[in-house]
VOGU-3710 file (C-alpha; in Angstrom, 3 decimals, decimal comma):
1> xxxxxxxxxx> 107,955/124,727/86,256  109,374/121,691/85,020  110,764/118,920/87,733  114,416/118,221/88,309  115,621/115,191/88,459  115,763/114,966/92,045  112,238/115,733/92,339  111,101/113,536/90,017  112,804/110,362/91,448  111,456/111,310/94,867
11> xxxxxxxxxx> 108,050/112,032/92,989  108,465/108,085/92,076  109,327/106,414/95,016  106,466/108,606/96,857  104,140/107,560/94,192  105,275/103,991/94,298  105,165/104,383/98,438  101,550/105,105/97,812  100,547/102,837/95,469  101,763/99,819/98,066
21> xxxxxxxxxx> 100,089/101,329/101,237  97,129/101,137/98,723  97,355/97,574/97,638  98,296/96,383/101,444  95,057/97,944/102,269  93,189/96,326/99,638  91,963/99,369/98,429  91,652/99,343/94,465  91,700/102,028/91,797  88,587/101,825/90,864
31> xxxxxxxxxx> 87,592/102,820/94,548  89,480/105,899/94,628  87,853/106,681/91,052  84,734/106,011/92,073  85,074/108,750/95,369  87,573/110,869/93,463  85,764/110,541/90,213  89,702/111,311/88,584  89,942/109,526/85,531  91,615/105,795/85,730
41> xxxxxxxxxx> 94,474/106,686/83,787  95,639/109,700/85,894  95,277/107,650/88,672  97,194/105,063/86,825  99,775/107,393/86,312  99,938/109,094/89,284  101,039/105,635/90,963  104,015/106,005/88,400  105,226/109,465/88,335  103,182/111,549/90,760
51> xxxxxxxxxx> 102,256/113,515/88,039  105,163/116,177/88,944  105,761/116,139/84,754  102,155/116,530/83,687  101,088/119,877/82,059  97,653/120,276/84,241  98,581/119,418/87,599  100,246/123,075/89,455  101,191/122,274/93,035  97,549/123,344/94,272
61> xxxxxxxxxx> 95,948/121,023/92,167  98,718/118,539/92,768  98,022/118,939/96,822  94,180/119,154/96,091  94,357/115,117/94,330  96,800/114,137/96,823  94,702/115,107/99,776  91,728/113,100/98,020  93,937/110,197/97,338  94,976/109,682/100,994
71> xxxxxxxxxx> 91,875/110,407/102,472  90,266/107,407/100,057  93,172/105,213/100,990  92,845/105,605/104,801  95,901/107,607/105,139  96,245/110,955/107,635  95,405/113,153/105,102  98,632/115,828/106,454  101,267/113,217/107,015  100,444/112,421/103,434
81> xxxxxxxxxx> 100,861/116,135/102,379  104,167/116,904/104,376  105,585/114,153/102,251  104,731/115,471/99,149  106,348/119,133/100,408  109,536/117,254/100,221  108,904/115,351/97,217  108,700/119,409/95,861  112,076/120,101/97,578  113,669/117,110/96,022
//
């Protein structure tokens, strides 16, 4: 199922959201690849469009990188997750 438009601006600004917490932590990309082992650019453009567009990523797999991502990061792992929920309900 394709993204509406409302879910893929929140998608964004949760992606974006992410990507900052990241940098202010000083955690790089090529950290998460190297514990995540998710190639650079889907990481790359994950940070850009949460990857609610791409062909591959279902919600399961979707909540599956997400969890990964946050836990690399230093995030709670279900604050992260409850965020993307609403980033599915636009």
């Amino acid at each position: 199922m394709r993204p509406d438009e409302a879910q893929q601006a929140s998608g964004k600004r949760f992606a974006a959201d992410l990507k900052e917490i990241r940098e202010k932590r000083g955690c790089s990309l090529e950290a998460i690849f190297e514990e995540t082992r998710v190639p650079m650019g889907l990481l790359e453009q994950f940070e850009q469009t949460a990857l609610l567009d791409h062909e591959m990523f279902n919600r399961v797999y979707l909540r599956s990188f997400v969890r990964s991502y946050a836990g690399v990061v230093g995030l709670p792992e279900e604050d992260v997750l409850a965020a993307l929920e609403e980033v599915f309900e636009g």
